[in-house]
C-alpha positions as CSV (number, residue, x, y, z in Angstrom):
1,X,-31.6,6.9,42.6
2,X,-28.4,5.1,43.0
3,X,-29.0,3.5,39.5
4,X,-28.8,6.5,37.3
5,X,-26.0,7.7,39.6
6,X,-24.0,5.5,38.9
7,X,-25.3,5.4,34.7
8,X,-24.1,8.8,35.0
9,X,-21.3,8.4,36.7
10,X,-19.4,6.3,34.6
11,X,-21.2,7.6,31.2
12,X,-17.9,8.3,30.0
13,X,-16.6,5.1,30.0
14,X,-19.2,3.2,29.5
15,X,-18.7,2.8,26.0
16,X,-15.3,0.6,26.5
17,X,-16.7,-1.6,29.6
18,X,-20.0,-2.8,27.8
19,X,-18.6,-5.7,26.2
20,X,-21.8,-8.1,27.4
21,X,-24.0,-5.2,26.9
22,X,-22.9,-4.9,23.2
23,X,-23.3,-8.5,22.2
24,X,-26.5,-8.4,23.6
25,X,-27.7,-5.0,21.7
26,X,-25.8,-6.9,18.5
27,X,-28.2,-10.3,19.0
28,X,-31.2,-8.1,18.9
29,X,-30.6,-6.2,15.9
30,X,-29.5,-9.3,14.3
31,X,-32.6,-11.2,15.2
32,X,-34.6,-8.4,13.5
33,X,-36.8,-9.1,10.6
34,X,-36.9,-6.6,8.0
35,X,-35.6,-2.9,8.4
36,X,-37.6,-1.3,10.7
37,X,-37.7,3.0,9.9
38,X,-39.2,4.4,12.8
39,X,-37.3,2.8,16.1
40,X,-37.1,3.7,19.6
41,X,-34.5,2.6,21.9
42,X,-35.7,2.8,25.5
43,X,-33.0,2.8,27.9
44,X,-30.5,3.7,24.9
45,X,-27.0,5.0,27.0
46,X,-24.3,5.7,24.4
47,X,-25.5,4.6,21.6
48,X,-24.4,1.1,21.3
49,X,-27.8,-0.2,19.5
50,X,-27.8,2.6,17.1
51,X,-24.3,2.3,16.3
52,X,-25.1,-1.3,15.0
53,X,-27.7,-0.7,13.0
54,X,-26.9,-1.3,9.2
55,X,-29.9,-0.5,7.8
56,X,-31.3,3.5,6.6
57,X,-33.5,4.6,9.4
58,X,-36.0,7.8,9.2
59,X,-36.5,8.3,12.7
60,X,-34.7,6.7,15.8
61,X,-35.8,8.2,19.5
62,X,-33.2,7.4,22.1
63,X,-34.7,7.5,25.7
64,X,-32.2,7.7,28.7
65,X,-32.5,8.6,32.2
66,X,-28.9,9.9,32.3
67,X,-28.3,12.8,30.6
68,X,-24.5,12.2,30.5
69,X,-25.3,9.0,28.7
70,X,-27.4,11.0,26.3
71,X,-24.5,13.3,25.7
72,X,-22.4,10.8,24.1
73,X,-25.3,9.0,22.2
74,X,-24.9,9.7,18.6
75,X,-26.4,12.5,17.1
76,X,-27.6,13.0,13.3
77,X,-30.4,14.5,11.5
78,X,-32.6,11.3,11.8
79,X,-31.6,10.6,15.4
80,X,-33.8,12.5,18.5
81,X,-32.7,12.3,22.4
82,X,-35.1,12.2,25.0
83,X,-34.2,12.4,28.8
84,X,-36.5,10.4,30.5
85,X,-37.2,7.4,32.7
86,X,-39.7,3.9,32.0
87,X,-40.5,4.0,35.9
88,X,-42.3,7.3,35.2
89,X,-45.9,6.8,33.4
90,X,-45.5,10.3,32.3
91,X,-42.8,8.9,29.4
92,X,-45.7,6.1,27.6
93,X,-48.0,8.8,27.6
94,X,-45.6,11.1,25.2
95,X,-44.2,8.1,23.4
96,X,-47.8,6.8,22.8
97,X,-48.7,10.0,20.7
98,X,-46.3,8.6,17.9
99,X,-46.4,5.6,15.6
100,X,-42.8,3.4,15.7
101,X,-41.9,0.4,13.6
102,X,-40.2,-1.4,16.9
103,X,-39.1,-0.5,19.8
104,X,-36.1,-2.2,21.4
105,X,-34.2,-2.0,25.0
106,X,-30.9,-3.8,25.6
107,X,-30.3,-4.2,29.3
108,X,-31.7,-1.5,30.9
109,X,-35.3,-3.1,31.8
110,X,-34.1,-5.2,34.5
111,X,-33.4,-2.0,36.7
112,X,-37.5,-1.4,36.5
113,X,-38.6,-0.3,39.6
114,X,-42.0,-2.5,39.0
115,X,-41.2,-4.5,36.2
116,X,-45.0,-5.6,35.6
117,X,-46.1,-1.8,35.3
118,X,-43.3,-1.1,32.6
119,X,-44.5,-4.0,30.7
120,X,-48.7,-2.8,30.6
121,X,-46.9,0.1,30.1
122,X,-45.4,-1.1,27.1
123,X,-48.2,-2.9,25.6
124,X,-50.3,0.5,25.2
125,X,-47.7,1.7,22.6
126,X,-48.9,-1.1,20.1
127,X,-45.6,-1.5,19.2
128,X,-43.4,-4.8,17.6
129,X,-40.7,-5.1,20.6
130,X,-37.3,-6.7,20.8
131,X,-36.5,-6.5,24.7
132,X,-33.2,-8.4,26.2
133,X,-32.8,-8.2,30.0
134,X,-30.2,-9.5,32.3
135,X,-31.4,-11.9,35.2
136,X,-30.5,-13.6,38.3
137,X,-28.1,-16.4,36.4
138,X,-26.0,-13.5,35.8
139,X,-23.1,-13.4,38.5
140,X,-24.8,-16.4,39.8
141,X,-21.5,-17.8,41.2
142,X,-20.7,-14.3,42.6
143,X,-23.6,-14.4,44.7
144,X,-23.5,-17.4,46.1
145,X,-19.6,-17.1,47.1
146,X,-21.0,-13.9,49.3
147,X,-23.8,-16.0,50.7
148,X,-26.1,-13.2,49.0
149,X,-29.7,-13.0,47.6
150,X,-29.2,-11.8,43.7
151,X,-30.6,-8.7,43.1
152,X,-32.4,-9.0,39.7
153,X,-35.5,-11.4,39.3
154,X,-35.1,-15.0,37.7
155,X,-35.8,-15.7,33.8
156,X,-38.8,-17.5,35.0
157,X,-40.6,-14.7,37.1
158,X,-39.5,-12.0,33.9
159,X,-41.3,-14.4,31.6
160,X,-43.9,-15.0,33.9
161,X,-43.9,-11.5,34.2
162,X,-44.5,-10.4,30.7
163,X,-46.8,-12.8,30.2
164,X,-49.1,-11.1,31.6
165,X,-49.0,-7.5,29.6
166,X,-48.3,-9.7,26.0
167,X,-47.9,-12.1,23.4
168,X,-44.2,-12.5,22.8
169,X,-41.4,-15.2,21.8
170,X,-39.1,-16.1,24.3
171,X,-35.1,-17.2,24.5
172,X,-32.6,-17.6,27.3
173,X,-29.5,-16.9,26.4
174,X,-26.2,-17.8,28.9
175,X,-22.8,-16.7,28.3
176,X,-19.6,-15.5,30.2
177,X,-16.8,-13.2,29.9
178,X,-13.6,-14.5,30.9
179,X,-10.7,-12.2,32.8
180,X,-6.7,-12.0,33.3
181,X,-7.4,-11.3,37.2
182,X,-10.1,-11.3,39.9
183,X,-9.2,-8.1,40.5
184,X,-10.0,-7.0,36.8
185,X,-13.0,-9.0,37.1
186,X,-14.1,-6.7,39.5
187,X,-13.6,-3.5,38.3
188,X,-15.4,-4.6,35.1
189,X,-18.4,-5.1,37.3
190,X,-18.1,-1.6,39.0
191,X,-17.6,0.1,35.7
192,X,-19.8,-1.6,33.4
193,X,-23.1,-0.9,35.1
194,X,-23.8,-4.4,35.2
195,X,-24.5,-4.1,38.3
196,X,-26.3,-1.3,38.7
197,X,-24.6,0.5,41.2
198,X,-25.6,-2.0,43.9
199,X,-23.1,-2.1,46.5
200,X,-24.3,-5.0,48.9
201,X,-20.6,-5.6,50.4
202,X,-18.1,-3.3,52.4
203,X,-14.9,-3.7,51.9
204,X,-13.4,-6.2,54.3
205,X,-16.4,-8.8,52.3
206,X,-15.3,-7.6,49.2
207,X,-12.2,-8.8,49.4
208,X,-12.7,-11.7,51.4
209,X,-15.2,-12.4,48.2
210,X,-11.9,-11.8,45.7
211,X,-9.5,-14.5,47.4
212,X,-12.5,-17.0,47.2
213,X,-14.1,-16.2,44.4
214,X,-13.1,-20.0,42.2
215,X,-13.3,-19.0,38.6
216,X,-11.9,-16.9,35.9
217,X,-15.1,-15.8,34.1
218,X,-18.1,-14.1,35.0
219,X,-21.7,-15.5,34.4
220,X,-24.4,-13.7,32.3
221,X,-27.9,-15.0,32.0
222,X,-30.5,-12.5,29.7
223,X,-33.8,-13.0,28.5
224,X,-34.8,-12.1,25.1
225,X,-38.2,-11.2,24.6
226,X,-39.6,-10.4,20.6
227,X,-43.1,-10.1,20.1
């Protein structure tokens, strides 16, 4: 799967290119009410979540499909890593065994391979959630420079989506990241994971898509789901 691939890939890294990924992870432990003890973070990468977590936690379960992410995840007496993915079914059935106090992912569930199944999935843990995922406002301007389709599903279809697994609270956040240069625009998109990996231009488009390309910023567009 070209999406862990490239996870994997740039695992090392990650940590410094996550800038969007972070304020997002930030925003959902903020908008947490009370101190949850027992928390899993499903799609969890490097750690950025945990990391900002002030409160005392008993038990946090990291789940990551990239083992090179996992490998530079945190580690502590209170903290366990689990390699595994939310397209298999497989992973709810271990995770449901357990009790949590909330489980939270920060922009991993838009790379779902059926996003619908993930969230019935979900809904059998009987577990408080804070979810954020990134959707098709993000890069909107990117993609219609390249005259391309986006590749993740709108905020309406996600909420539409979730709507029918569970009762949850919804908010739409937008935001951009501004850069010095197209050119560091771009690399920010390949090493960030952002993208996923998706490479939908060779190279002549690509930088055809750099000299046109009108703005200094990047769009962002995520969906924050609490229930």
């Amino acid at each position: 799967m070209r999406v862990r691939e490239e996870f994997s890939r740039c695992a090392s890294v990650y940590g410094e290119c996550n800038v969007i990924q972070a304020n997002v992870a930030k925003k959902l432990v903020n908008d947490t009410i009370g101190n949850p003890k027992g928390i899993i973070d499903l799609g969890c990468g490097s750690g950025t979540l945990y990391s900002l977590i002030p409160w005392e936690i008993d038990r946090f379960v990291g789940v990551d499909f990239s083992q090179e992410m996992l490998n530079h995840h945190p580690k502590g007496a209170n903290v366990e890593l689990l390699l595994g993915d939310f397209n298999d079914p497989k992973l709810f059935e271990t995770l449901g065994r357990e009790k949590f106090d909330r489980l939270y992912s920060a922009s991993a569930l838009q790379w779902a391979d059926n996003l619908g199944e993930v969230f019935e999935k979900l809904a059998t843990l009987n577990t408080p959630m804070s979810l954020a995922i990134f959707t098709s406002g993000t890069f909107k301007t990117l993609y219609d420079c390249a005259g391309l389709p986006p590749i993740l599903k709108s905020s309406e279809e996600v909420i539409e989506i979730a709507n029918h697994a569970f009762t949850a609270n919804y908010e739409i956040l937008h935001t951009t990241l501004e850069f010095d240069s197209v050119r560091e625009m771009f690399r920010y998109i390949k090493r960030s994971g952002v993208s996923g990996g998706r490479r939908v231009l060779d190279f002549a488009q690509m930088k055809r898509l750099m000299e046109a390309y009108p703005l200094s910023y990047l769009e962002f567009e995520v969906v924050f789901i609490r229930s």
